[in-house]
C-alpha positions, 0 to 999 in steps of 0.5 A: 158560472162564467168558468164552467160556461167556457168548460163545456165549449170542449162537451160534446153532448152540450155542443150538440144540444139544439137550443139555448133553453136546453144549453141553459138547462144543462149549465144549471144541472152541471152546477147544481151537481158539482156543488152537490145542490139537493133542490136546482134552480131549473128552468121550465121546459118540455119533457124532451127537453129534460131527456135530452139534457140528463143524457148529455150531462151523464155522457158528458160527464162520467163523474157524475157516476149517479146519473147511470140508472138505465131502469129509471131512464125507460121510466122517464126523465122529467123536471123533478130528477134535474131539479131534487136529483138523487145522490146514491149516498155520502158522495166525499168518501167515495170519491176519496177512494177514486181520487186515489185510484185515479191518481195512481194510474195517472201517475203510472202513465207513460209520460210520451205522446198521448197515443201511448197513454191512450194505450195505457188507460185501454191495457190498465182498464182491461187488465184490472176489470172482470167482465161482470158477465152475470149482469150481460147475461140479465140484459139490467146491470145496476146503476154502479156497474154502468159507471166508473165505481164498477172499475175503479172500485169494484173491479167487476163491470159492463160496457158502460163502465169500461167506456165512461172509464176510459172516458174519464181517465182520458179526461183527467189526461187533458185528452178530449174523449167522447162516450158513444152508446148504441148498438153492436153486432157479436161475432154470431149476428145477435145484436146488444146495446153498447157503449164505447168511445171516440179518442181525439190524437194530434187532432184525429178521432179514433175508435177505442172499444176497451170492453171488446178489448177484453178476453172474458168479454169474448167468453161472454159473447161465446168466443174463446178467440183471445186469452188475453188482451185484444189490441183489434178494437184500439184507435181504428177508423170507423171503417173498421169500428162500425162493421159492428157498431151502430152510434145512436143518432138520438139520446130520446130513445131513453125518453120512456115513450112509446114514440117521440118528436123528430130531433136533430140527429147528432153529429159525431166527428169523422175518424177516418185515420189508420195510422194508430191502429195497434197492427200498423204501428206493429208493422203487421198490417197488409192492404192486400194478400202478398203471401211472400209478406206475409211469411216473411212477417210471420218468420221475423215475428218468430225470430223476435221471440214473438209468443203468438203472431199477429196479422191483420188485413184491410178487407175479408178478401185478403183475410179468407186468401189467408185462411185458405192458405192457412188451411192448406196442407203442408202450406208454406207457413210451417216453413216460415215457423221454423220447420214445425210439425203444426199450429193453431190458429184464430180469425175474426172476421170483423176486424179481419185479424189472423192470429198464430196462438201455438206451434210445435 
């Protein structure tokens, strides 16, 4: 037990927990899991209490992939689920299979700094999963598409799935990653439960969205914006994270009641740093619309052989500037291009990104 006490200093969820019955709690619960214990020794305690410390473990730790059961969560959570919990089935040769999946990714990493293997569990996640569009569209995926059987096996997955992967392999990396869930807003104001992640590099957060990160998910939420992988959504600030996400500020709304106590609210690390965002490591970031700049961006991206060309601004004023010049009739950008006769082009106006997809 003194080893996994020292464990979960580095939890965020058990760092947040409001008292010492409930750290006590989640210690017994954590061990009684790892030892795969049918009947836990659990202390007595109020409702809230159990609610509270279930959601910390399972967002704590996504190889405890069992704990994922949203349906049974609105249901309630009470003394009997940490005390008899429910292990789906033979755990041994399941994890088998993950261990090797885990292990071949891991050994494909790039050996460099923790931003480029950050980089690399994002691309490996989206590159290998199917957005389980179907179970977006009932609003109840199952328990195993919420967790990390839904990519490392199944291929096939959901916001939570992506996020608790990429929470893990991060995990299995030494890298420190919070599971964040809460509420997202789609490019048509419509807003959906969600789930992504707060990345710690060189002693900054960031925020990583793998699932957004996904071209089928645009397709999900009725864009056709990317065909392939998005990098707007990979180790930004929560300036621009949070224009369409809200964190949940408590883990009781799970709690299967109509109403709950006040609890103190959590309190996520700060992330405020732009300097790993995918478009200012790229150089293609503009703080404001210097249009001699930008086209000379767009020129040394099309000499580099570039198949499309990115751009992203620090705000919606720059970003329209750009539309409308991108809308201009025999506008400077056909020069910059190389003398076409026309092209295509997307925007997202929440992450402010502006992208050439063709020319001819």
């Amino acid at each position: 037990m003194e080893s996994l006490k020292e464990e979960v200093q580095k939890n965020f969820y058990y760092q947040q927990l409001a008292t010492e019955k409930e750290r006590r709690i989640y210690l017994q619960f954590v061990n009684g899991l790892k030892k795969r214990t049918q009947v836990i020794d659990i202390d007595l305690a109020n409702e809230e209490n159990y609610v509270q410390v279930y959601l910390s473990v399972a967002y704590d730790y996504p190889e405890f992939y069992w704990l994922t059961d949203e349906e049974a969560m609105a249901d309630g959570i009470d003394f009997l689920d940490l005390e008899e919990p429910t292990y789906p089935f033979d755990l041994s040769p399941v994890n088998n299979q993950l261990e090797k999946q885990v292990t071949s990714i891991l050994e494909q990493a790039p050996t460099g700094s923790d931003y480029e293997k950050v980089k690399y569990f994002y691309e490996a996640i989206i590159k290998q999963t199917e957005y389980d569009i179907e179970a977006f569209k009932s609003r109840n995926p199952s328990w195993r598409s919420q967790g990390i059987l839904s990519v490392l096996l199944d291929k096939k997955s959901v916001c939570a799935g992506y996020s608790r992967t990429f929470q893990y392999l991060c995990k299995k990396a030494g890298i420190d990653c919070i599971y964040v869930s809460g509420v997202a807003k789609g490019s048509s104001g419509e807003e959906i439960g969600h789930a992504w992640n707060l990345v710690k590099i060189n002693d900054q957060y960031y925020g990583v969205d793998t699932t957004w990160g996904d071209p089928v998910f645009d397709q999900a939420m009725g864009s056709e914006i990317y065909t392939d992988i998005s990098y707007d959504y990979l180790c930004v600030p929560s300036e621009m994270l949070e224009r369409s996400r809200v964190a949940d500020k408590s883990l009781l709304k799970y709690w299967g009641r109509d109403s709950y106590p006040k609890t103190q609210e959590l309190s996520y690390p700060s992330y405020t740093d732009n300097s790993l965002n995918y478009y200012v490591q790229k150089g293609v970031y503009f703080t404001n619309f210097d249009e001699g700049a930008i086209l000379q961006s767009i020129t040394e991206q099309r000499l580099q052989g570039a198949d499309k060309i990115l751009l992203q601004f620090a705000n919606g004023e720059a970003m329209q500037q750009m539309i409308a010049l991108a809308s201009t009739e025999n506008n400077a950008i056909f020069q910059a291009l190389g003398e076409v006769n026309n092209y295509q082009y997307v925007y997202n106006e929440q992450t402010c990104t502006f992208e050439v997809t063709s020319w001819s």
